[in-house]
mmCIF entry with sequence, helices, sheets and N, C-alpha, C, O atoms, coordinates in Angstrom:
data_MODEL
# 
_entry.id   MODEL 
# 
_entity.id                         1 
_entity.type                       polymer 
_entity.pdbx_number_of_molecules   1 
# 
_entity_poly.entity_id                      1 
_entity_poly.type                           'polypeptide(L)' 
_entity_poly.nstd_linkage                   no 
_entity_poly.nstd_monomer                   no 
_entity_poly.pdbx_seq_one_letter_code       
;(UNK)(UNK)(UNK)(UNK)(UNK)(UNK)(UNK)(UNK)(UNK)(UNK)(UNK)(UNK)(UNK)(UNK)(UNK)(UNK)
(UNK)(UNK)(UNK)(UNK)(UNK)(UNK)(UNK)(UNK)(UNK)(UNK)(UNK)(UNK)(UNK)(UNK)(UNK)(UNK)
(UNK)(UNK)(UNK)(UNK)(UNK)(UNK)(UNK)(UNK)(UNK)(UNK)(UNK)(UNK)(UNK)(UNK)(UNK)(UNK)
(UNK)(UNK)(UNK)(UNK)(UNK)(UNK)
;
_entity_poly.pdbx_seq_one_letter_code_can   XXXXXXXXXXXXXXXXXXXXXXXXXXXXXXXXXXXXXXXXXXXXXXXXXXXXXX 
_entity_poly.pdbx_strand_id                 A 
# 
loop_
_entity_poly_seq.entity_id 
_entity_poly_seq.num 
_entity_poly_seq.mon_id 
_entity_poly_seq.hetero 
1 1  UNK n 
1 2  UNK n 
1 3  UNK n 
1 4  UNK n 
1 5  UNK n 
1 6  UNK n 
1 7  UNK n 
1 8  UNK n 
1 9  UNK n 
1 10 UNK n 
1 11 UNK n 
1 12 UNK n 
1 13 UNK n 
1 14 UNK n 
1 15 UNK n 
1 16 UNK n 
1 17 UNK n 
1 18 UNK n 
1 19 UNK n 
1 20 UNK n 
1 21 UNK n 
1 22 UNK n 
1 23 UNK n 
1 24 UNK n 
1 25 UNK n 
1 26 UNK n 
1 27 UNK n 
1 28 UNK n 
1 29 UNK n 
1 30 UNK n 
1 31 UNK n 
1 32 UNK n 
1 33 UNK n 
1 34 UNK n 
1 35 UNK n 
1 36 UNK n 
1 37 UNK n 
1 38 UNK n 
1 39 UNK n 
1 40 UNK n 
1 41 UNK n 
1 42 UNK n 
1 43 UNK n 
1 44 UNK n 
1 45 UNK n 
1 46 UNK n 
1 47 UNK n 
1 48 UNK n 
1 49 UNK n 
1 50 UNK n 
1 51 UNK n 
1 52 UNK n 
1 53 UNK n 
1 54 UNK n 
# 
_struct_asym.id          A 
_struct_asym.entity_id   1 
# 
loop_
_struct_conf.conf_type_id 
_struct_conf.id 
_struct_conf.pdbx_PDB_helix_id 
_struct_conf.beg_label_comp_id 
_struct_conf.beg_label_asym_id 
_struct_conf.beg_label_seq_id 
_struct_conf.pdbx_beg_PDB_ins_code 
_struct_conf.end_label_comp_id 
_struct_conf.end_label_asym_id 
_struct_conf.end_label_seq_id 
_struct_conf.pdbx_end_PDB_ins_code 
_struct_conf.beg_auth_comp_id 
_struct_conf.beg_auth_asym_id 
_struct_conf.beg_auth_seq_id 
_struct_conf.end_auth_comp_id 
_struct_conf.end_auth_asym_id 
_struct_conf.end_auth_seq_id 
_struct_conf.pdbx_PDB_helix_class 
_struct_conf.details 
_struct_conf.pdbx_PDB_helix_length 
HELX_P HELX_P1 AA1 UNK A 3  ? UNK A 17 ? UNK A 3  UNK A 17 1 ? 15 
HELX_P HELX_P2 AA2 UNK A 25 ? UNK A 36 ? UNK A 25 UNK A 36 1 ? 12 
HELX_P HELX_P3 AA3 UNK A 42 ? UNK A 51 ? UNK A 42 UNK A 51 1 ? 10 
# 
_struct_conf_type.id          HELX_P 
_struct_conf_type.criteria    ? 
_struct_conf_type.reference   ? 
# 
loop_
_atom_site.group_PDB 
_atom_site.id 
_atom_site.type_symbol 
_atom_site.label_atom_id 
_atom_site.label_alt_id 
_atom_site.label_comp_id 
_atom_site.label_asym_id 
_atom_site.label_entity_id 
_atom_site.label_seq_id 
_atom_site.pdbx_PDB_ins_code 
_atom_site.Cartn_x 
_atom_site.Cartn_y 
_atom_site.Cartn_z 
_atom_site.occupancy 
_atom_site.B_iso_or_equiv 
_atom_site.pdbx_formal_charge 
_atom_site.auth_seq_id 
_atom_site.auth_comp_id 
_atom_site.auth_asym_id 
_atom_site.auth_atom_id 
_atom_site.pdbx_PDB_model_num 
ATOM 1   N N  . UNK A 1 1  ? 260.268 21.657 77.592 1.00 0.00 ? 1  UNK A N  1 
ATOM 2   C CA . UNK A 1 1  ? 261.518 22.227 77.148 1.00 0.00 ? 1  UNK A CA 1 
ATOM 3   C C  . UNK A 1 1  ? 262.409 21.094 76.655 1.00 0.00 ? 1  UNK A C  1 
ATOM 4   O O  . UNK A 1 1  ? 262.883 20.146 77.281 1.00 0.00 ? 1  UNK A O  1 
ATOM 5   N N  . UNK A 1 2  ? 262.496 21.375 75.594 1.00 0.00 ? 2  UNK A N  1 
ATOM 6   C CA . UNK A 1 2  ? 263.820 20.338 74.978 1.00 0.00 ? 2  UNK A CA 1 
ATOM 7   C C  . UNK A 1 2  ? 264.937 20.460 75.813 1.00 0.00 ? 2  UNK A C  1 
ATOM 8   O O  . UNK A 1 2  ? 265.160 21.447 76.514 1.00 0.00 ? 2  UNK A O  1 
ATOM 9   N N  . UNK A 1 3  ? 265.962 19.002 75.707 1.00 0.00 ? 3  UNK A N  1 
ATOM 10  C CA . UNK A 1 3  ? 267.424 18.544 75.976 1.00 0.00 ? 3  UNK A CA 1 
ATOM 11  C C  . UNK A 1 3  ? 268.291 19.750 75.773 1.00 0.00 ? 3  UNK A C  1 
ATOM 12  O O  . UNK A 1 3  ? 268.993 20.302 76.620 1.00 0.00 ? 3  UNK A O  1 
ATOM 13  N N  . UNK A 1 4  ? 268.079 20.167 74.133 1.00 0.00 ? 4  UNK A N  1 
ATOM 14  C CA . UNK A 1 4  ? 269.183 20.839 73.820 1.00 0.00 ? 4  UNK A CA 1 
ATOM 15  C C  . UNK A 1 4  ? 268.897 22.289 74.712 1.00 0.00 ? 4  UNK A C  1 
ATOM 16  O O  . UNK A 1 4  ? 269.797 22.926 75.258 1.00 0.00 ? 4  UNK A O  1 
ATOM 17  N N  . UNK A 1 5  ? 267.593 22.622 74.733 1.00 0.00 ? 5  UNK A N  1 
ATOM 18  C CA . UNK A 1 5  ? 267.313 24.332 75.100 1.00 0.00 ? 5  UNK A CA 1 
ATOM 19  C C  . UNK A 1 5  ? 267.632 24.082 76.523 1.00 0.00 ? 5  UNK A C  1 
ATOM 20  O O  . UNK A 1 5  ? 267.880 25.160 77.063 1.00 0.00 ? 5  UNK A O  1 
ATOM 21  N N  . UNK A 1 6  ? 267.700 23.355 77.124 1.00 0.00 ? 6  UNK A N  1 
ATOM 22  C CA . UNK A 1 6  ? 268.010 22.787 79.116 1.00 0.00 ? 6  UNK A CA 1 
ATOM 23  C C  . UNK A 1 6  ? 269.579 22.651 79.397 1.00 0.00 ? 6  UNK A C  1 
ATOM 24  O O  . UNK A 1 6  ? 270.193 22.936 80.425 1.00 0.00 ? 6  UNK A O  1 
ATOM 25  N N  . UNK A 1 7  ? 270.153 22.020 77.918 1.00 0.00 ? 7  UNK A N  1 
ATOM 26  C CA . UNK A 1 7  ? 271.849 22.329 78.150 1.00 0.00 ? 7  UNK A CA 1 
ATOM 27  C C  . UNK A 1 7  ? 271.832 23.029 78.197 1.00 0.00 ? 7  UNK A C  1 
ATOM 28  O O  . UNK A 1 7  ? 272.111 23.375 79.345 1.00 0.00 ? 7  UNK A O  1 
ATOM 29  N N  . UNK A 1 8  ? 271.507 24.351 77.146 1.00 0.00 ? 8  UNK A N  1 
ATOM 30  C CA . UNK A 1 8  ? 271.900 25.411 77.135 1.00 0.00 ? 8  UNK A CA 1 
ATOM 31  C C  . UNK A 1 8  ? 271.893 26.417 78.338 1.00 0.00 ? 8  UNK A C  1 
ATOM 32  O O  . UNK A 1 8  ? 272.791 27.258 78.384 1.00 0.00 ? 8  UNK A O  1 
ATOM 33  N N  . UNK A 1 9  ? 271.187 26.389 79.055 1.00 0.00 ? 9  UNK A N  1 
ATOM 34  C CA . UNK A 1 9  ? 270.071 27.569 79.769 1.00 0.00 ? 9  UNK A CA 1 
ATOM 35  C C  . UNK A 1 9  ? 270.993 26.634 81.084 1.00 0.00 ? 9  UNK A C  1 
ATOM 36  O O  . UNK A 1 9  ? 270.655 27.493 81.899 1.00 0.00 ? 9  UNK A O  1 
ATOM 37  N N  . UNK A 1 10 ? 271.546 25.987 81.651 1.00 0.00 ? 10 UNK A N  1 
ATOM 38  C CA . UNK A 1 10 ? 272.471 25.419 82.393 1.00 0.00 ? 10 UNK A CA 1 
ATOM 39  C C  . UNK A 1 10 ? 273.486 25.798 81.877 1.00 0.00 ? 10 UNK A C  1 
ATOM 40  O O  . UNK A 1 10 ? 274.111 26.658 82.496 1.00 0.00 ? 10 UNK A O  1 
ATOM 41  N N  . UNK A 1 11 ? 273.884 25.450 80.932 1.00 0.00 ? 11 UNK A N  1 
ATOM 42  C CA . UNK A 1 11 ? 275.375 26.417 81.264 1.00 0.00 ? 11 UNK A CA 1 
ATOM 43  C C  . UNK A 1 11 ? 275.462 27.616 81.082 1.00 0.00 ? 11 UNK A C  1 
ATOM 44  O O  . UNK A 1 11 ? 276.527 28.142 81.408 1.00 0.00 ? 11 UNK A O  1 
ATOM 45  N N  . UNK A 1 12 ? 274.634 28.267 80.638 1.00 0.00 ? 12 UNK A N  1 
ATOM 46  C CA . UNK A 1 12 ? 274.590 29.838 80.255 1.00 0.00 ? 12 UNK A CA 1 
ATOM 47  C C  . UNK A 1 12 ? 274.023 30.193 82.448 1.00 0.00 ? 12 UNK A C  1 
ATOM 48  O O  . UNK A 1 12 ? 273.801 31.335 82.851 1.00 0.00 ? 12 UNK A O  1 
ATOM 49  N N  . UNK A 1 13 ? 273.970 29.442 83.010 1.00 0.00 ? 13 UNK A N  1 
ATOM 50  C CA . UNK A 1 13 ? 273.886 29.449 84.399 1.00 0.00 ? 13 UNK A CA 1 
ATOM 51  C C  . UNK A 1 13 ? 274.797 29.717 85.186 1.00 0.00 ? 13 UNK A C  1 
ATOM 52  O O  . UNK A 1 13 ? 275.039 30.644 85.960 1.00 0.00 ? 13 UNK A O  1 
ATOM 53  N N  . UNK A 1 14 ? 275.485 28.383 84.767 1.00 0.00 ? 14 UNK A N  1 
ATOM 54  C CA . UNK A 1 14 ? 276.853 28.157 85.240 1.00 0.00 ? 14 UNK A CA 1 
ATOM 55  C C  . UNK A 1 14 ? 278.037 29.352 85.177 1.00 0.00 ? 14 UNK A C  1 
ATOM 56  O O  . UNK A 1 14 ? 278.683 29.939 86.046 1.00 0.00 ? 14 UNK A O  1 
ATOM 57  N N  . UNK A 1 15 ? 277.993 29.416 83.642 1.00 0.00 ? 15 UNK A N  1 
ATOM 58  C CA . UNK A 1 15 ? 278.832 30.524 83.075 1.00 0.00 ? 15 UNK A CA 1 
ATOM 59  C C  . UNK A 1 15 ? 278.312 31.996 83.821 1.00 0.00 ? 15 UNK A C  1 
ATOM 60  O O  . UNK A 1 15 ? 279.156 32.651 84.432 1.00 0.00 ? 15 UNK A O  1 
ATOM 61  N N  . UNK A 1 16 ? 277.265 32.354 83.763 1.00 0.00 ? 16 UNK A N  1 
ATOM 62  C CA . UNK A 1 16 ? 276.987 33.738 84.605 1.00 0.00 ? 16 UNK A CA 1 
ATOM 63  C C  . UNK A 1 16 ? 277.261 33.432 86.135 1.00 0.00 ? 16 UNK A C  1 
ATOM 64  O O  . UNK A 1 16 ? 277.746 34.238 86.929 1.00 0.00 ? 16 UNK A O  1 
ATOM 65  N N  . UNK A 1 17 ? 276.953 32.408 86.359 1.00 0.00 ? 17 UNK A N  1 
ATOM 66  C CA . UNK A 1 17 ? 278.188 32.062 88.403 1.00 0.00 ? 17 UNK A CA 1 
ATOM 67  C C  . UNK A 1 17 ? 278.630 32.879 88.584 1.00 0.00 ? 17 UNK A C  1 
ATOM 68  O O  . UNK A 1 17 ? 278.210 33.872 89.178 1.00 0.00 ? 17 UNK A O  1 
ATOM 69  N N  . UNK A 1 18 ? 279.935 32.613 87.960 1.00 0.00 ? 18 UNK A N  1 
ATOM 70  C CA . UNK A 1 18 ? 281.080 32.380 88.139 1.00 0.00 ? 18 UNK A CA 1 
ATOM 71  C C  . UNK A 1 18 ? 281.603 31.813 88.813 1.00 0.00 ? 18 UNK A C  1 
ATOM 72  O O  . UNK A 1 18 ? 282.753 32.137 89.110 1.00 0.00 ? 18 UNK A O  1 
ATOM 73  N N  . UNK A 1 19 ? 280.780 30.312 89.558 1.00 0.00 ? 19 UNK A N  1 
ATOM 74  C CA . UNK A 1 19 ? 281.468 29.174 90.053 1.00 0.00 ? 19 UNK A CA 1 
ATOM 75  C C  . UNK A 1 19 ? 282.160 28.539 89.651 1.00 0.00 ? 19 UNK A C  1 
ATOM 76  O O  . UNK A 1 19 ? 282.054 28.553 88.424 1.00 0.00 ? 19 UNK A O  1 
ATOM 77  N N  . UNK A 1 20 ? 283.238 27.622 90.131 1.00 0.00 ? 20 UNK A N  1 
ATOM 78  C CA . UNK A 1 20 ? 283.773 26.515 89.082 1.00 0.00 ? 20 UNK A CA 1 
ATOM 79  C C  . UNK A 1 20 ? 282.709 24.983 89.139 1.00 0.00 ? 20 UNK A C  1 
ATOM 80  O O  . UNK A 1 20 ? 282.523 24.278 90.131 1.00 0.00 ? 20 UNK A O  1 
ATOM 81  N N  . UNK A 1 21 ? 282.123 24.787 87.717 1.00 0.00 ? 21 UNK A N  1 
ATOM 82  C CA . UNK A 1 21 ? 281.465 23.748 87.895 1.00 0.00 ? 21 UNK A CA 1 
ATOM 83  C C  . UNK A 1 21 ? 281.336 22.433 88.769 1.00 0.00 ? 21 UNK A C  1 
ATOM 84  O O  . UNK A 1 21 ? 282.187 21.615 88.421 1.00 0.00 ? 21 UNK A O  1 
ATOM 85  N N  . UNK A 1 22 ? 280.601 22.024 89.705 1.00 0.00 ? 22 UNK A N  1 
ATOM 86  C CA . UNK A 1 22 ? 280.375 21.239 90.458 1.00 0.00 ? 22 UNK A CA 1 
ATOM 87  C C  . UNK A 1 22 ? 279.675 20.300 90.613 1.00 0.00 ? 22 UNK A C  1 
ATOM 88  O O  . UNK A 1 22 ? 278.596 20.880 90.489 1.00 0.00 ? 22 UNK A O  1 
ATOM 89  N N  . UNK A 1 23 ? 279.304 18.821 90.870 1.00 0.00 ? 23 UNK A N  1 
ATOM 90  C CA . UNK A 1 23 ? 278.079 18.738 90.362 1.00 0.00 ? 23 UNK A CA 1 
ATOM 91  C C  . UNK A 1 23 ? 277.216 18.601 91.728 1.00 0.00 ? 23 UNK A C  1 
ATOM 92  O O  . UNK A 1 23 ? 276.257 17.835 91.815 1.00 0.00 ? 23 UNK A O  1 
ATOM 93  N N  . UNK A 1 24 ? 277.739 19.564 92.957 1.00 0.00 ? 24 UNK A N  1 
ATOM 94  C CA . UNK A 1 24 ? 276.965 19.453 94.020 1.00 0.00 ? 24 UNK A CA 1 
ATOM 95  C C  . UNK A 1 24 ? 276.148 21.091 93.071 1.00 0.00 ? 24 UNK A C  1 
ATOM 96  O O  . UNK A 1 24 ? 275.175 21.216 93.815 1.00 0.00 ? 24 UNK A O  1 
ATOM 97  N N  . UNK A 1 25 ? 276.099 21.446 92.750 1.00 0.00 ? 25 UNK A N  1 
ATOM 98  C CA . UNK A 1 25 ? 275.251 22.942 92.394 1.00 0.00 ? 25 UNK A CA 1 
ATOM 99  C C  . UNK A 1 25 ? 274.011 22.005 91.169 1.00 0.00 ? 25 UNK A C  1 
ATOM 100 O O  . UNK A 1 25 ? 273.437 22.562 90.233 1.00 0.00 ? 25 UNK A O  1 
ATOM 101 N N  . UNK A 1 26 ? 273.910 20.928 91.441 1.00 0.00 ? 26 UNK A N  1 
ATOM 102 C CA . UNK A 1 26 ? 272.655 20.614 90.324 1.00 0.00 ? 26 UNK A CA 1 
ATOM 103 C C  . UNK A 1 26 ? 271.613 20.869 90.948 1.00 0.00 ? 26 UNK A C  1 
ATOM 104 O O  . UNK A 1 26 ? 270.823 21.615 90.369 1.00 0.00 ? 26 UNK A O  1 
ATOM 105 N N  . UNK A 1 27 ? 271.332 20.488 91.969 1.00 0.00 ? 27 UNK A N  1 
ATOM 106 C CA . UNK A 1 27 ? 270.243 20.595 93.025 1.00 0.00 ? 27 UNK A CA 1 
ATOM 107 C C  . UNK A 1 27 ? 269.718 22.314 92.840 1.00 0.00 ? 27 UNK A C  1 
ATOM 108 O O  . UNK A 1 27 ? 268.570 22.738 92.713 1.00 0.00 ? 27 UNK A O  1 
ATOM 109 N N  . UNK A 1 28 ? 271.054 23.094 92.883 1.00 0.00 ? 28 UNK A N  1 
ATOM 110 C CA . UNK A 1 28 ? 270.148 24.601 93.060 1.00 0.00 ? 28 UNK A CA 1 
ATOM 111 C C  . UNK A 1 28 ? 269.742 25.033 91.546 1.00 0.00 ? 28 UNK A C  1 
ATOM 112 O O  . UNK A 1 28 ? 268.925 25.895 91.221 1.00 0.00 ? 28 UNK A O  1 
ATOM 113 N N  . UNK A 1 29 ? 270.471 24.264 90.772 1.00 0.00 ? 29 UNK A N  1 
ATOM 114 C CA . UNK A 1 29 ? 270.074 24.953 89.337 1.00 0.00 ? 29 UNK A CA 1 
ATOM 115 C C  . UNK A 1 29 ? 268.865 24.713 88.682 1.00 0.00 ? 29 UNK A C  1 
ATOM 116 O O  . UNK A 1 29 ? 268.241 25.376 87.854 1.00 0.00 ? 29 UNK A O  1 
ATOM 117 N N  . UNK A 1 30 ? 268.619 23.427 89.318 1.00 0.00 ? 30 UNK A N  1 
ATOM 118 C CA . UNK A 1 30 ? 267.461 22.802 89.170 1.00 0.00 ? 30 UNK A CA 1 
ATOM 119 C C  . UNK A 1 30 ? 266.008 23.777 89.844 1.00 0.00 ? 30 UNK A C  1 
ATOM 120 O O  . UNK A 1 30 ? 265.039 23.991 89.116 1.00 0.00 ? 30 UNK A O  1 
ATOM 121 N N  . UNK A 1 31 ? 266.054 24.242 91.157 1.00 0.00 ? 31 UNK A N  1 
ATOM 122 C CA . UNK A 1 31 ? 265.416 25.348 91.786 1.00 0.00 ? 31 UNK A CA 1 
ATOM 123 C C  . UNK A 1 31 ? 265.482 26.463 90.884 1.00 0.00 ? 31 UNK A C  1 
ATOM 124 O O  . UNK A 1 31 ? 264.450 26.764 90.284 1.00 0.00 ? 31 UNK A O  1 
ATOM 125 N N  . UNK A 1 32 ? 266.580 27.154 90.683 1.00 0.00 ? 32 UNK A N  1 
ATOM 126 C CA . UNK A 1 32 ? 266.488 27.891 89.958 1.00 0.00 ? 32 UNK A CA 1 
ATOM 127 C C  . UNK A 1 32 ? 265.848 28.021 88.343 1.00 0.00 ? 32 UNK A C  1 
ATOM 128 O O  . UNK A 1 32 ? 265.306 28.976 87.786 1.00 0.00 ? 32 UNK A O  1 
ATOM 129 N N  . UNK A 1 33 ? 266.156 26.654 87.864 1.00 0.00 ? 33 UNK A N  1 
ATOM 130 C CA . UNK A 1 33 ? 265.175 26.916 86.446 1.00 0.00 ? 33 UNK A CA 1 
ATOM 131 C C  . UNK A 1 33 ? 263.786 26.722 86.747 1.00 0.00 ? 33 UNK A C  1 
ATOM 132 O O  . UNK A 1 33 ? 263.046 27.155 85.863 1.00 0.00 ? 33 UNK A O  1 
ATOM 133 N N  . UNK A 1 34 ? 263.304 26.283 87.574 1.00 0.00 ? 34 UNK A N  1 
ATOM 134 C CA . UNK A 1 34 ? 261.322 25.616 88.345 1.00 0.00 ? 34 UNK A CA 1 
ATOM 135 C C  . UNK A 1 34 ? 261.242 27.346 88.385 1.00 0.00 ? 34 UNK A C  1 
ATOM 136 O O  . UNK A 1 34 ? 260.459 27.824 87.564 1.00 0.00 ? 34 UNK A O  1 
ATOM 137 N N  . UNK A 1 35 ? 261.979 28.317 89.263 1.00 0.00 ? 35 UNK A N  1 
ATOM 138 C CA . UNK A 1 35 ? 261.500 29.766 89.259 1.00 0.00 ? 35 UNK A CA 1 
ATOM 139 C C  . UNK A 1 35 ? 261.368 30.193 88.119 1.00 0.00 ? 35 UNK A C  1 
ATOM 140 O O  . UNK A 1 35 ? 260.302 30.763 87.885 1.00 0.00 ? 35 UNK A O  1 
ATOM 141 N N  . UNK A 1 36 ? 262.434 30.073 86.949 1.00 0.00 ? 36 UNK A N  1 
ATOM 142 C CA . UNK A 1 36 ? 262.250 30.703 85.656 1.00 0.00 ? 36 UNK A CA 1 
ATOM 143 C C  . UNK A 1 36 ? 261.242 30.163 85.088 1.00 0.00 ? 36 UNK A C  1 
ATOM 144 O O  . UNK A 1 36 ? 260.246 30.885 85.051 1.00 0.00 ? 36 UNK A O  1 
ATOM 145 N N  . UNK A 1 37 ? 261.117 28.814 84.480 1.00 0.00 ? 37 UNK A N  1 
ATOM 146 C CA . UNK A 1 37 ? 260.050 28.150 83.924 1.00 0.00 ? 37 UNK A CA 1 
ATOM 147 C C  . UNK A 1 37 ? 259.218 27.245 84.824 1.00 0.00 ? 37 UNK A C  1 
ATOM 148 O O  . UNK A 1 37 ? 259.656 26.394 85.597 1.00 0.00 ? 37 UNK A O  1 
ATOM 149 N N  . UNK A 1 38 ? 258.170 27.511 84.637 1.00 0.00 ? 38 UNK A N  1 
ATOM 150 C CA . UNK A 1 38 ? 257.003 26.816 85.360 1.00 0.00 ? 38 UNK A CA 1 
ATOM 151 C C  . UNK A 1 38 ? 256.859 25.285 85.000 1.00 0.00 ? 38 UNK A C  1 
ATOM 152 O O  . UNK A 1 38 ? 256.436 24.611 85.940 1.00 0.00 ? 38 UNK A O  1 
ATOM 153 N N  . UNK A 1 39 ? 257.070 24.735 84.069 1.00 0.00 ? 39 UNK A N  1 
ATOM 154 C CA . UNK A 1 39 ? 256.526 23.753 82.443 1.00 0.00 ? 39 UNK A CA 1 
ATOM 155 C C  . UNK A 1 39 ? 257.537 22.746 82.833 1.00 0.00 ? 39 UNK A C  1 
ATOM 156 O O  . UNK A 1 39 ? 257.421 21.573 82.476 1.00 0.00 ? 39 UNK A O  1 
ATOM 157 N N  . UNK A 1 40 ? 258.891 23.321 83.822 1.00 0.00 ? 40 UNK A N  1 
ATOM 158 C CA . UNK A 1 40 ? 259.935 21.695 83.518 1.00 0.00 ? 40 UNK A CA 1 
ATOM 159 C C  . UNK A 1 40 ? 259.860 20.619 84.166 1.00 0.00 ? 40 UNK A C  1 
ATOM 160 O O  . UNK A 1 40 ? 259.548 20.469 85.347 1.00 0.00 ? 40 UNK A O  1 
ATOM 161 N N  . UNK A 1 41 ? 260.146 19.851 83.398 1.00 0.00 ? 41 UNK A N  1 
ATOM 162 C CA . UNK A 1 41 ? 260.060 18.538 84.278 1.00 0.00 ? 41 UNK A CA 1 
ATOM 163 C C  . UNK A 1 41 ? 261.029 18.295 85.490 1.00 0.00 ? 41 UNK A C  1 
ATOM 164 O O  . UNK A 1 41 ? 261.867 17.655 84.856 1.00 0.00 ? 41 UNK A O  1 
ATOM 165 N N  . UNK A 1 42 ? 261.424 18.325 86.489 1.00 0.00 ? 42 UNK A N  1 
ATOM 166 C CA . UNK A 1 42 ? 262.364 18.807 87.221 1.00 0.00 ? 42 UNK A CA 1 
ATOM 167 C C  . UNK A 1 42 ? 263.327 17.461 87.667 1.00 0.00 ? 42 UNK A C  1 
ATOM 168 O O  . UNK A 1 42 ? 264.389 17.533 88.286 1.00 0.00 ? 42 UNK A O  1 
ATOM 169 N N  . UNK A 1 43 ? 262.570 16.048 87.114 1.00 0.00 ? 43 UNK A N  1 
ATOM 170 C CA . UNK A 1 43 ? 263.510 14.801 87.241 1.00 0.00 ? 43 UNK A CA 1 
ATOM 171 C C  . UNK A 1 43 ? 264.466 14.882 85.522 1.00 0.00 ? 43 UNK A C  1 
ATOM 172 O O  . UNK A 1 43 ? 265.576 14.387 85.328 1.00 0.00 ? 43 UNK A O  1 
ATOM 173 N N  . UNK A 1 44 ? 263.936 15.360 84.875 1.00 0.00 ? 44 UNK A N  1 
ATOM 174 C CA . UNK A 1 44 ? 264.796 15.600 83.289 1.00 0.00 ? 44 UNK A CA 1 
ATOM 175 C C  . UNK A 1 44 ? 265.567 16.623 83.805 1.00 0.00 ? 44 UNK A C  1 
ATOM 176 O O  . UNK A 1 44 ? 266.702 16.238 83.527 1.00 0.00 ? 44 UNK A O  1 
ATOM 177 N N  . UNK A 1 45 ? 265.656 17.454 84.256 1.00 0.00 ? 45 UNK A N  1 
ATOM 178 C CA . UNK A 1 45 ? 266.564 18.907 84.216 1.00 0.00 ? 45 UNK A CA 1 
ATOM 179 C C  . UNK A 1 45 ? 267.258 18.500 84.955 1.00 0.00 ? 45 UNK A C  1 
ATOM 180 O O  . UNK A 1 45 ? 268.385 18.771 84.541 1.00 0.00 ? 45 UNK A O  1 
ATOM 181 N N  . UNK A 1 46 ? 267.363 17.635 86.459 1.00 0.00 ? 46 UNK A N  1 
ATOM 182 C CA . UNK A 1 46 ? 268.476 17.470 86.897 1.00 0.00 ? 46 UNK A CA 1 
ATOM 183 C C  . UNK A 1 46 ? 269.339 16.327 86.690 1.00 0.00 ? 46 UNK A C  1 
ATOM 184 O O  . UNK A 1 46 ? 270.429 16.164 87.239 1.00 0.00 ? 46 UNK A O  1 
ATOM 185 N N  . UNK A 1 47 ? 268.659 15.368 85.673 1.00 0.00 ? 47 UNK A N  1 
ATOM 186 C CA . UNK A 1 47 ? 269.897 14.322 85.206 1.00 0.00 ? 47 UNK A CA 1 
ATOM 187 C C  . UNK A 1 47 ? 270.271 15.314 84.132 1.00 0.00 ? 47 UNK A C  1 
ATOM 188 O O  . UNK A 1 47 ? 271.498 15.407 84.180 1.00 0.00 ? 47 UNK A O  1 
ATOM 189 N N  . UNK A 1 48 ? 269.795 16.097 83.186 1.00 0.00 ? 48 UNK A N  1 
ATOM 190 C CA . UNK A 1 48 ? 270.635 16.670 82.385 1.00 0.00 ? 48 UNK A CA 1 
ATOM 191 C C  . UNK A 1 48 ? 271.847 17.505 82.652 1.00 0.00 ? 48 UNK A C  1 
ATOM 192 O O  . UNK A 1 48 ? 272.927 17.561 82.064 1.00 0.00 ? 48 UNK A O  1 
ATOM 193 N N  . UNK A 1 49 ? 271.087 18.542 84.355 1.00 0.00 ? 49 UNK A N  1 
ATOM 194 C CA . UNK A 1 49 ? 272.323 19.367 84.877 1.00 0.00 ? 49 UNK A CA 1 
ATOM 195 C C  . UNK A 1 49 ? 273.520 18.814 85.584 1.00 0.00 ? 49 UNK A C  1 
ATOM 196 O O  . UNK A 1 49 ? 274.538 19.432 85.897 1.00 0.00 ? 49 UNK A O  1 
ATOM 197 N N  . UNK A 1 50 ? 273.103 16.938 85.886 1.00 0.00 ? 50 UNK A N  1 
ATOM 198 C CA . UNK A 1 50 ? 274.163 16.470 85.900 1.00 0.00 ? 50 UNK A CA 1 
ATOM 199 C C  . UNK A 1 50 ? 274.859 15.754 85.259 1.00 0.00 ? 50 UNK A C  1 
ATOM 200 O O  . UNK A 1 50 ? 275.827 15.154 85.725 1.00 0.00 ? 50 UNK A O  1 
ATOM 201 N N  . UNK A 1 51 ? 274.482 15.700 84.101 1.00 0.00 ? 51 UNK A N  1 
ATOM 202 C CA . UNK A 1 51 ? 275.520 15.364 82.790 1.00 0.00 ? 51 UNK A CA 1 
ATOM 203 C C  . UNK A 1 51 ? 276.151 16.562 82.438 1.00 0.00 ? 51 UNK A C  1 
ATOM 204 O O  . UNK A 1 51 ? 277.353 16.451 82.196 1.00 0.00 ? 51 UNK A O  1 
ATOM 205 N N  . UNK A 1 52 ? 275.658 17.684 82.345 1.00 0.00 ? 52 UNK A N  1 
ATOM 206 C CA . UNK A 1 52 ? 276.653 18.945 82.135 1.00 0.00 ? 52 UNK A CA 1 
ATOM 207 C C  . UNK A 1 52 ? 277.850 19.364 83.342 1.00 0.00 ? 52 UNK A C  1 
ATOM 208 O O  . UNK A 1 52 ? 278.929 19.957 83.303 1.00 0.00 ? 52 UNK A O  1 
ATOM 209 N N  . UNK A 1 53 ? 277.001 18.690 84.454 1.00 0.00 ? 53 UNK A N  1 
ATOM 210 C CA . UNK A 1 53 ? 278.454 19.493 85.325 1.00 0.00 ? 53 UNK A CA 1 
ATOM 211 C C  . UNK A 1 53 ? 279.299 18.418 86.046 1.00 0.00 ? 53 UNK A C  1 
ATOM 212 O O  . UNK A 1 53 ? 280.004 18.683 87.020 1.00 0.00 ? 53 UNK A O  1 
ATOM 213 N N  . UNK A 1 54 ? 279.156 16.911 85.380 1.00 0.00 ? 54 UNK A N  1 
ATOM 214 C CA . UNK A 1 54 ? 280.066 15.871 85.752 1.00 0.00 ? 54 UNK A CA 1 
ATOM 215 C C  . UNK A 1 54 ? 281.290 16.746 85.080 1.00 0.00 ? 54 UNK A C  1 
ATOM 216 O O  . UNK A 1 54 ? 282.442 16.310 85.097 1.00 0.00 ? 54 UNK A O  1 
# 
């Protein structure tokens, strides 16, 4: 999965929350995309989910 399609699909995460962004919630978003997609790399998805939710 590309950078850009992993921002996306993180904040389209975030945004369905309705948490206020944190960047203690990288850890679960990270769980949560491994359930959706099988394929991610799960050390890329969570420096990316924590560049989105610094």
């Amino acid at each position: 999965m590309s950078d850009l399609l992993l921002k996306r699909e993180i904040r389209k995460m975030v945004r369905e929350s309705g948490f206020i962004k944190n960047s203690k919630m990288a850890c679960s978003i990270v769980k949560v995309l491994n359930m959706k997609h099988k394929n991610i790399d799960s050390q890329k998805a969570h420096k990316i989910a924590s560049e989105v939710l610094a």
